[in-house]
Backbone as JSON, one array per atom type, in Angstrom:
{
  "sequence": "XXXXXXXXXXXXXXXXXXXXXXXXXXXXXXXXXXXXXXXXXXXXXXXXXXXXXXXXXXXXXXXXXXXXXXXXXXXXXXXXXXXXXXX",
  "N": [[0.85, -1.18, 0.0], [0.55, 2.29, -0.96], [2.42, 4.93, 0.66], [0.95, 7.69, 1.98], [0.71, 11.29, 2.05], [-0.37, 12.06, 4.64], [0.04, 9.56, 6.05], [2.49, 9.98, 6.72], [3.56, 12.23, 8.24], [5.31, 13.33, 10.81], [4.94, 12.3, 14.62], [3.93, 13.87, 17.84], [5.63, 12.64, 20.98], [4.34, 12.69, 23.06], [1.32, 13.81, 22.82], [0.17, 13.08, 20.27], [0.19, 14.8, 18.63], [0.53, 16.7, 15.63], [4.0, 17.13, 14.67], [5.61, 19.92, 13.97], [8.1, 21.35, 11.73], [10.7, 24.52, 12.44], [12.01, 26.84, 13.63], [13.53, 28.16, 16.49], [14.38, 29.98, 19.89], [16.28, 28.55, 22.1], [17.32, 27.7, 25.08], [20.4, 26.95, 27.27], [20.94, 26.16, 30.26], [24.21, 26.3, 32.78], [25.03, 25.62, 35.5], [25.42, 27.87, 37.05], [25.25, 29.71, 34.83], [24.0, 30.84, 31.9], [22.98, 30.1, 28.74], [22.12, 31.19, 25.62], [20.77, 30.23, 22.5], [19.68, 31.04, 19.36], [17.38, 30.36, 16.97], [17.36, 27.68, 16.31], [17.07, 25.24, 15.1], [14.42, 22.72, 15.29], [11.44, 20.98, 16.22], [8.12, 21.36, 16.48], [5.37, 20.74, 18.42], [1.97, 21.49, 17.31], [-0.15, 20.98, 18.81], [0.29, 20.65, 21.69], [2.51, 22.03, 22.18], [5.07, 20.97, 22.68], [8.48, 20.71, 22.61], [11.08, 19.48, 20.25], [14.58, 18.78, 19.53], [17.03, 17.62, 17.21], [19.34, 14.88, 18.38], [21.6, 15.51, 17.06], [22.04, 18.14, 16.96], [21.59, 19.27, 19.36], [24.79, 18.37, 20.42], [25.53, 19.99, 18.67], [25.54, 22.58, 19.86], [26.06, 21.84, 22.63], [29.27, 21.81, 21.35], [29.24, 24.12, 20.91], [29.03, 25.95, 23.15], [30.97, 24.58, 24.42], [33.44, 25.51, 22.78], [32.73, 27.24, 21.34], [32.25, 30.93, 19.45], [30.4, 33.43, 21.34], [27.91, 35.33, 19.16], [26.66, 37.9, 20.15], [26.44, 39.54, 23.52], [24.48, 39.91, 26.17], [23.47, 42.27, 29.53], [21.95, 40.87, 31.93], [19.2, 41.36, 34.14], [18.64, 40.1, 37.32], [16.29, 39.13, 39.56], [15.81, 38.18, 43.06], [13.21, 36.49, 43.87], [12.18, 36.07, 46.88], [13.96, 36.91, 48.34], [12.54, 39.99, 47.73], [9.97, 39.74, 48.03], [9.55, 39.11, 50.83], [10.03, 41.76, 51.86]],
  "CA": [[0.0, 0.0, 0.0], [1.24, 3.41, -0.95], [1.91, 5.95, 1.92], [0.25, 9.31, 2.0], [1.26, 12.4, 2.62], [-0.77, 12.35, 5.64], [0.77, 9.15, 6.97], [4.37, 10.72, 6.39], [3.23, 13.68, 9.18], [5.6, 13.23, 12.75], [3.57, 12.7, 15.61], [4.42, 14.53, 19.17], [5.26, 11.17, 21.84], [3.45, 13.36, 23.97], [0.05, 13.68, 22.75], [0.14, 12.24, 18.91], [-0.32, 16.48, 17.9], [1.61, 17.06, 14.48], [4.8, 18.11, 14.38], [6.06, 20.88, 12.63], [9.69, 21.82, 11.71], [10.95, 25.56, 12.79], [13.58, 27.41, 14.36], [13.13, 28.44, 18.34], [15.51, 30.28, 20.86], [16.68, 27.9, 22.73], [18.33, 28.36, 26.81], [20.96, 25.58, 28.39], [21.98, 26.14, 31.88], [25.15, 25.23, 33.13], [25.63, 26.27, 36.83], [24.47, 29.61, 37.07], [25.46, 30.19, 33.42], [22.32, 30.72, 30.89], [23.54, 29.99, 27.13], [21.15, 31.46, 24.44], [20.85, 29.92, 21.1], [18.49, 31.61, 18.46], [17.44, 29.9, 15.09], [17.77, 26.86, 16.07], [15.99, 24.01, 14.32], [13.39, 22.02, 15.97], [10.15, 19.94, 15.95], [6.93, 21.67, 17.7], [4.21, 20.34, 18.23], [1.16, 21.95, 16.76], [-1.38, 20.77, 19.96], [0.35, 20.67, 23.17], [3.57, 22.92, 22.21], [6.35, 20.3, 23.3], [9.81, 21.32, 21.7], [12.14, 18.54, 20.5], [15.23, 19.0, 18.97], [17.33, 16.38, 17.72], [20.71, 15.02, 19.05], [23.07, 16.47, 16.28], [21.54, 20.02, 17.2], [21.91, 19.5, 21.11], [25.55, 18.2, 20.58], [26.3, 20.95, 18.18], [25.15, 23.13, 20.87], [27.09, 21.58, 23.56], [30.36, 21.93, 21.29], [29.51, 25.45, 21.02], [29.22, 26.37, 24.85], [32.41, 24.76, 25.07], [34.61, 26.28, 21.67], [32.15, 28.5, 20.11], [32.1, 32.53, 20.23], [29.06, 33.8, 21.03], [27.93, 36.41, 18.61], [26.33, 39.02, 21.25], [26.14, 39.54, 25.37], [23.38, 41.12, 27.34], [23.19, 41.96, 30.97], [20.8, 40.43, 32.32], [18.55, 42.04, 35.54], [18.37, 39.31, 38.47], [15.42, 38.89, 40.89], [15.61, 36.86, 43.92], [11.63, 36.77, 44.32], [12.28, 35.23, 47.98], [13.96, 37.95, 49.23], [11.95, 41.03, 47.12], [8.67, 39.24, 48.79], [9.73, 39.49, 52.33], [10.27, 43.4, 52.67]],
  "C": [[0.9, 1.24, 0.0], [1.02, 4.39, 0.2], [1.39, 6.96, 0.88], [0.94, 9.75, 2.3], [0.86, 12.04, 4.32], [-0.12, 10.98, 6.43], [2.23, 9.3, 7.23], [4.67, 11.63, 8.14], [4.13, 13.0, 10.37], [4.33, 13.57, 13.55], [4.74, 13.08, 16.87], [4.39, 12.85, 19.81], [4.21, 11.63, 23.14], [1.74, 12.75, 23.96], [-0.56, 13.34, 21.69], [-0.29, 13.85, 18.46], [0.34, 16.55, 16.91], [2.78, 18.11, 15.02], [5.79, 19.17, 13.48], [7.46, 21.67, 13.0], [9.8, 23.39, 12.1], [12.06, 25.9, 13.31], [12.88, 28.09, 15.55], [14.65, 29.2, 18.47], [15.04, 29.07, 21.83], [17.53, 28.12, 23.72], [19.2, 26.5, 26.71], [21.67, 26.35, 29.21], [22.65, 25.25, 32.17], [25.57, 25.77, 34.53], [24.72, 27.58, 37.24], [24.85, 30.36, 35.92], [24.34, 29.98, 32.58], [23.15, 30.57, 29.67], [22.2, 30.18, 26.23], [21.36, 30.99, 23.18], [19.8, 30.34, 20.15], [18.68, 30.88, 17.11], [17.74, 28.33, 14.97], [16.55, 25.63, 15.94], [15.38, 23.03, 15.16], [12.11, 21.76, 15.47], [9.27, 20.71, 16.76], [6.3, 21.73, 17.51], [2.87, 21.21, 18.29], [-0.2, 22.23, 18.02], [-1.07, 21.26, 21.15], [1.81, 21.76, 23.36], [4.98, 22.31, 22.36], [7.0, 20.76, 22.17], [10.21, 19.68, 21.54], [12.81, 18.67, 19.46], [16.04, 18.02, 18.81], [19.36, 16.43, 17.87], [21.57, 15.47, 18.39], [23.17, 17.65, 16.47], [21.91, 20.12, 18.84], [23.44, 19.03, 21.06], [26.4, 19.54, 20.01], [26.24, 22.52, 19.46], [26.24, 23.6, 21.94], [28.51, 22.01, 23.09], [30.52, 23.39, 21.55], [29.81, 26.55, 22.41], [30.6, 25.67, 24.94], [33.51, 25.14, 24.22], [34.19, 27.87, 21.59], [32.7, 30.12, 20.7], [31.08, 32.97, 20.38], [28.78, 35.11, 20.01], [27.39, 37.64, 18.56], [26.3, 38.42, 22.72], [25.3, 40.37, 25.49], [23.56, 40.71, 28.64], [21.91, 41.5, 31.07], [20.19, 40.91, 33.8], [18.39, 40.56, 36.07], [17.54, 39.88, 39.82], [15.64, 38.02, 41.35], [14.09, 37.24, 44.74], [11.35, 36.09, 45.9], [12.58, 36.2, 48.98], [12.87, 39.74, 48.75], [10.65, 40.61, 48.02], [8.8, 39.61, 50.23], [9.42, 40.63, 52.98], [9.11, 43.81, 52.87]]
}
């Protein structure tokens, strides 16, 4: 039997929602270090929103937090909503 288009479609393992290719910003924390990645290629799902990116993209990632250059910095403002609550 010939596939379809429609049985071709990724499903989410989540919730079986279609997924659809794109580019996201993407965070990895390492300590109290944030790493931003923008543009980076991913799967998301159409229903429930889950991200998933796959392992050649999270390794390339990883090499980059530990060679790469980044190609901007921002400060970033820090709340500690624990102590701001208290006063």
């Amino acid at each position: 039997m010939p596939s379809t288009p429609e049985s071709k479609k990724e499903r989410c393992a989540i919730c079986s929602g279609e997924l659809r290719h794109t580019t996201i910003t993407h965070e990895e924390r390492r300590g109290e270090n944030i790493y931003l990645f923008r543009n980076v290629p991913a799967q998301v799902c159409a229903a429930c929103e889950e991200v998933w990116i796959e392992e050649a993209t999270l390794q390339e990632i990883e090499r980059l937090i530990q060679q790469g250059r980044p190609t901007s910095k921002v400060e970033t403002p820090i709340y500690d909503f624990a102590i701001l609550t208290l006063s």
